[in-house]
Residue frames as qw, qx, qy, qz and C-alpha x, y, z in Angstrom:
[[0.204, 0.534, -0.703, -0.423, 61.62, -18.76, 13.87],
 [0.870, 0.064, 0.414, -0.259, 60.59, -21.51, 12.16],
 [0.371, -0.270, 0.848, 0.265, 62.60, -24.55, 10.83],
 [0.785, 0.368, -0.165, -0.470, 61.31, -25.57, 6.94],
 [0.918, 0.303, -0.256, -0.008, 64.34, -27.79, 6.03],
 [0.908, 0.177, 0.046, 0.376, 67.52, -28.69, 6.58],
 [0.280, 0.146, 0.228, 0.921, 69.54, -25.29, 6.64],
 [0.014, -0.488, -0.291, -0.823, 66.48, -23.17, 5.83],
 [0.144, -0.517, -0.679, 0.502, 64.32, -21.35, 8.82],
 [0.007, 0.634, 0.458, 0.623, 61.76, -18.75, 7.82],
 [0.003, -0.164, -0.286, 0.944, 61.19, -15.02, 10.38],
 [0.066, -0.725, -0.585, -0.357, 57.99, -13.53, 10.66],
 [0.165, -0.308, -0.434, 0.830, 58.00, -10.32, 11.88],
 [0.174, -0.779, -0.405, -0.447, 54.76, -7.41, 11.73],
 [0.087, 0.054, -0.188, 0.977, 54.32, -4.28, 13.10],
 [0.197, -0.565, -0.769, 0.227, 51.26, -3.33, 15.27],
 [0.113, -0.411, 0.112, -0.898, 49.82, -0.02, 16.02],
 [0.626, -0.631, -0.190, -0.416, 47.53, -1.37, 18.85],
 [0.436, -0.615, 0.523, -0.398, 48.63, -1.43, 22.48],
 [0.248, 0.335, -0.901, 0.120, 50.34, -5.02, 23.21],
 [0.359, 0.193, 0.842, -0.354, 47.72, -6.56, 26.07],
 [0.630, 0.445, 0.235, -0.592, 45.30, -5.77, 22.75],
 [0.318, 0.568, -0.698, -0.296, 47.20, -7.30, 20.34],
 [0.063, -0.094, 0.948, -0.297, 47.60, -10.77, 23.02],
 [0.518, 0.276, 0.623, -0.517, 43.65, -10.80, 22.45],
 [0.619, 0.623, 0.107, -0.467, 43.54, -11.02, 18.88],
 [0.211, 0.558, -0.800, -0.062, 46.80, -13.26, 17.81],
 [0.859, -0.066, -0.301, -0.409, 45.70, -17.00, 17.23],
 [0.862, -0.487, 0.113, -0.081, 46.14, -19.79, 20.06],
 [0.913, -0.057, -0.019, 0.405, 49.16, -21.04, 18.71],
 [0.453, 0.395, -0.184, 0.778, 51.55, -18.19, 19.01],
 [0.570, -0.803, -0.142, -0.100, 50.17, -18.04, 23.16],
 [0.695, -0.088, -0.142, 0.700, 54.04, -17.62, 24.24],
 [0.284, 0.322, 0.132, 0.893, 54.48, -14.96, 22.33],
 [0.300, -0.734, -0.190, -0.580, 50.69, -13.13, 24.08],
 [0.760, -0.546, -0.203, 0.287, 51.99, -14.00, 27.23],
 [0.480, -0.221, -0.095, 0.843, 54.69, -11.71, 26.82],
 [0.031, 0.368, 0.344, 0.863, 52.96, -9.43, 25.12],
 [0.566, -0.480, -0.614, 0.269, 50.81, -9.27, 28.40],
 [0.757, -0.315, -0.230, 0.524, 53.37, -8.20, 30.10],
 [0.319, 0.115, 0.088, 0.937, 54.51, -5.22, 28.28],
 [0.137, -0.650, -0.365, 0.652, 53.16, -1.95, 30.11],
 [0.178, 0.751, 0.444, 0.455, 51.38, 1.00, 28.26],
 [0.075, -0.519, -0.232, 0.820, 51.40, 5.15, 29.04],
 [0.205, 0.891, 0.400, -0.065, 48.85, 7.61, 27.43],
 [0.510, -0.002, 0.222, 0.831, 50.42, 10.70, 25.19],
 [0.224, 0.797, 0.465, -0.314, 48.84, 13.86, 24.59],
 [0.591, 0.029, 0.316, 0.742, 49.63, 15.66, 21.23],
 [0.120, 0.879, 0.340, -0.311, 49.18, 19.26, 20.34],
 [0.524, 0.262, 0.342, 0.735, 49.96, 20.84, 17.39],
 [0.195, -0.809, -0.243, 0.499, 50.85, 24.26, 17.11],
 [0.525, 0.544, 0.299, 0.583, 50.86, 26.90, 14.57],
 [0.236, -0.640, -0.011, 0.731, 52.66, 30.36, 14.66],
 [0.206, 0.947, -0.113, -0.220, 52.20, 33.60, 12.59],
 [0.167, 0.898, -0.405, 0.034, 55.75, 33.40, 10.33],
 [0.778, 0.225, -0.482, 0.334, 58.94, 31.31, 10.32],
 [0.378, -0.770, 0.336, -0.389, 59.90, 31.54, 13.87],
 [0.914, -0.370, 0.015, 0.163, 62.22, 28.63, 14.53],
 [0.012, -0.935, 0.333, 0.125, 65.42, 29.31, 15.09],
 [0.264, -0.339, 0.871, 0.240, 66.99, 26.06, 13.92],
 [0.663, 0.398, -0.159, -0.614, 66.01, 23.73, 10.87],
 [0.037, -0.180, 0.978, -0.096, 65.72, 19.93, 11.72],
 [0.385, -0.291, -0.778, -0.403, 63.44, 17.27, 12.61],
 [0.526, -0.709, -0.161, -0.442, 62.68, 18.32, 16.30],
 [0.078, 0.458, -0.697, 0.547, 63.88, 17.71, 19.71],
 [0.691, -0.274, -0.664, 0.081, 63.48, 15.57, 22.62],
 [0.115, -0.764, 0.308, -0.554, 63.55, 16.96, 26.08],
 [0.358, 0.310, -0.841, 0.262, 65.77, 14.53, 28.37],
 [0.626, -0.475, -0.611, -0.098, 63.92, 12.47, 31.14],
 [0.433, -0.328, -0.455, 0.706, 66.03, 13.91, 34.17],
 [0.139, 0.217, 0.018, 0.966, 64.27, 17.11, 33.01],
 [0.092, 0.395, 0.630, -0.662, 61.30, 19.06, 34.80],
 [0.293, 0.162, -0.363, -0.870, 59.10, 19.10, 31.92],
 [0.617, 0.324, 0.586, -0.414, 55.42, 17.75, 30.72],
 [0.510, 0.695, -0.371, -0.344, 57.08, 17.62, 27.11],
 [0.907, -0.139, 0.364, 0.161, 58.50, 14.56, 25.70],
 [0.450, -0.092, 0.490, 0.741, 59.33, 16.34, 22.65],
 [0.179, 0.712, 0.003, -0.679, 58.83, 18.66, 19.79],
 [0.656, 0.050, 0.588, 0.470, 58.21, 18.07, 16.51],
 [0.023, 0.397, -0.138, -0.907, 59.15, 20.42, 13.51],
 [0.622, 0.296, 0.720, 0.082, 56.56, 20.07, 10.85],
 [0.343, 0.896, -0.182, -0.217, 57.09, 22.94, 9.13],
 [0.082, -0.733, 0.658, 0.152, 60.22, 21.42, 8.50],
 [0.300, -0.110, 0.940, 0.118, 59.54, 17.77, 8.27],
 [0.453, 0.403, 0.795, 0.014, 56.56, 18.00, 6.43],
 [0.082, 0.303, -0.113, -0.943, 56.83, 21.39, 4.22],
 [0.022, -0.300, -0.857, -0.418, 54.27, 19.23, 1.67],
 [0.211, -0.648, -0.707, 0.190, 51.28, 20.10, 4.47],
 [0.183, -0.420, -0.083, 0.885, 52.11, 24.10, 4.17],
 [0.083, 0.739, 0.517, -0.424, 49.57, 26.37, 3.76],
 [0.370, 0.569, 0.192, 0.709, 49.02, 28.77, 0.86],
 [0.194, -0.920, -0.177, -0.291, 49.34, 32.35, 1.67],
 [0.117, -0.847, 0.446, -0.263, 51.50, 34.08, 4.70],
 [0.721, 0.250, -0.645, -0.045, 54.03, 31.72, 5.99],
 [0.692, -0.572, 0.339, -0.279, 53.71, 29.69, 9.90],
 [0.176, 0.395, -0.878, 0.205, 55.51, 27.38, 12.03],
 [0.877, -0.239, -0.105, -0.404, 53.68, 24.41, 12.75],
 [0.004, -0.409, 0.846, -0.342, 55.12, 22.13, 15.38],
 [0.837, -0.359, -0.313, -0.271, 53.57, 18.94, 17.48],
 [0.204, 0.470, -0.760, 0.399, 54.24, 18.49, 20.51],
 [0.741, -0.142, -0.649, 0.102, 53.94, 14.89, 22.70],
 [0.249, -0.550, 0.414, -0.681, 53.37, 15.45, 26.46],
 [0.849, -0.283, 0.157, -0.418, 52.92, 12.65, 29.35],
 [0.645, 0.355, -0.677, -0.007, 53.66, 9.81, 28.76],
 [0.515, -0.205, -0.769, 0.319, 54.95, 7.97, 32.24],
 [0.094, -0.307, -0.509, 0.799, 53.97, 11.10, 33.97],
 [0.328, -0.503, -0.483, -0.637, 50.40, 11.77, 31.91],
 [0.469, -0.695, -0.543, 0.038, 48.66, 10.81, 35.47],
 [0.328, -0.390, -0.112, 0.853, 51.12, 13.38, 37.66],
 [0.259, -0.206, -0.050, 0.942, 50.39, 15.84, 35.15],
 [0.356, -0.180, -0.401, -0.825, 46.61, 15.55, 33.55],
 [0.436, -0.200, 0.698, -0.532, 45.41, 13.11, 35.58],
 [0.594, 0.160, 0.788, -0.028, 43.33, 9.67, 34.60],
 [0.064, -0.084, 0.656, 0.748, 43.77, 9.40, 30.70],
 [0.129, 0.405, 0.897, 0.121, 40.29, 8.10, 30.67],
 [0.079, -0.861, -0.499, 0.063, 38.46, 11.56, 32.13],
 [0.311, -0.505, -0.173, 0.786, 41.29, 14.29, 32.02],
 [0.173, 0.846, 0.163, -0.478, 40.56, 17.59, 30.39],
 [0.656, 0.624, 0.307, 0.295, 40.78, 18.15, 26.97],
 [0.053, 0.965, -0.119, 0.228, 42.06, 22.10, 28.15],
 [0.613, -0.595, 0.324, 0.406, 45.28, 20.95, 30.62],
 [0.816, 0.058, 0.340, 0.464, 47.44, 19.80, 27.79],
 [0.428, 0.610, 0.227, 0.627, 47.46, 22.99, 25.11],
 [0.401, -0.868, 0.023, -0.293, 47.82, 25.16, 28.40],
 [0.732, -0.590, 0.259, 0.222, 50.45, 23.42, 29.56],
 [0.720, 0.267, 0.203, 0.607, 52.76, 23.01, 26.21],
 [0.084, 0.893, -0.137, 0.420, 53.13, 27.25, 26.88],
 [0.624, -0.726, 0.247, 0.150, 55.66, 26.04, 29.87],
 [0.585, -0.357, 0.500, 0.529, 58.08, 24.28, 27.88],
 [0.382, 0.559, 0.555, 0.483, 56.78, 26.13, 23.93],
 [0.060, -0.652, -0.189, 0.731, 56.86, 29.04, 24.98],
 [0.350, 0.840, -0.053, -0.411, 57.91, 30.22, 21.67],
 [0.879, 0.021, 0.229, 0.418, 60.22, 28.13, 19.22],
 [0.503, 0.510, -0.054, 0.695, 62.08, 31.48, 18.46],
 [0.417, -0.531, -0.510, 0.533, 61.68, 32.46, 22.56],
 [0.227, -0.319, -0.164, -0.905, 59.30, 35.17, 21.50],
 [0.115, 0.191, 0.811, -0.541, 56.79, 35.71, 23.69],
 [0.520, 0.102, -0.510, -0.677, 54.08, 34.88, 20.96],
 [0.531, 0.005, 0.592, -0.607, 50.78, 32.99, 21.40],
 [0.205, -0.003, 0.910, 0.360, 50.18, 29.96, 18.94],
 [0.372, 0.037, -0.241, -0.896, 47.76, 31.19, 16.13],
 [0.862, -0.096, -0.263, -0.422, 45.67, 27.83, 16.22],
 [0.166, -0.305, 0.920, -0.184, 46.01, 24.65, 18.26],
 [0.864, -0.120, -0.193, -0.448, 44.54, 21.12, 18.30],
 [0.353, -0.465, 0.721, -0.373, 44.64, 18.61, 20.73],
 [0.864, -0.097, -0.377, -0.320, 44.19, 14.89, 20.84],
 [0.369, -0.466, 0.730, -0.337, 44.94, 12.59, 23.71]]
């Protein structure tokens, strides 16, 4: 915060999309407090795969789901996009398109080093906890991956 007058003090806030210790390298000398914490603040790798299904196959109609930390899963969550984004829908028969977010603190446990792991673990693994978003036992017409 900064002090103009009397009474008045002016905020600055921004929003980042790069990783914090990259940010702390590119934020001018005077506002070194602030990269010093930014340092500080720890990163984790995400892998996201989107999946499409044949047909309307969810069985609920929201924005997606989270799957709790105490759980035994390589999912962080699920998003609907057939649902949040109908705009992006396809002419022709209708699918369920979903993304789902894997890793995170436990990327290394389960893909191993973000830098070199396999492109193939991640859309192989999202069939443990995706099985099917209407628990059919149905095989996701297309996928793409990015880590």
């Amino acid at each position: 915060m900064y002090s103009l007058m009397k009474g008045l003090s002016m905020r600055i806030a921004f929003f980042s999309s790069v990783p914090a210790k990259v940010l702390s390298r590119v934020l001018p000398p005077i506002w070194e407090p602030l990269c010093e914490s930014l340092r500080k603040i720890a990163s984790v790798s995400v892998a996201v795969v989107n999946l499409e299904y044949k047909g309307l196959v969810l069985p609920v109609w929201g924005f997606g789901h989270l799957i709790p930390s105490h759980e035994s899963s390589e999912i962080l969550g699920v998003v609907y996009d057939s649902c949040s984004f109908p705009q992006q829908d396809q002419v022709g028969p209708p699918t369920t398109r979903l993304t789902v977010m894997m890793g995170g603190s436990w990327f290394q446990e389960s893909f191993g080093d973000p830098d070199t792991a396999s492109g193939s673990s991640a859309p192989a693994s999202t069939g443990n906890g995706v099985e099917s978003p209407g628990n059919q036992a149905e095989i996701p017409a297309k996928h793409h991956q990015s880590a």
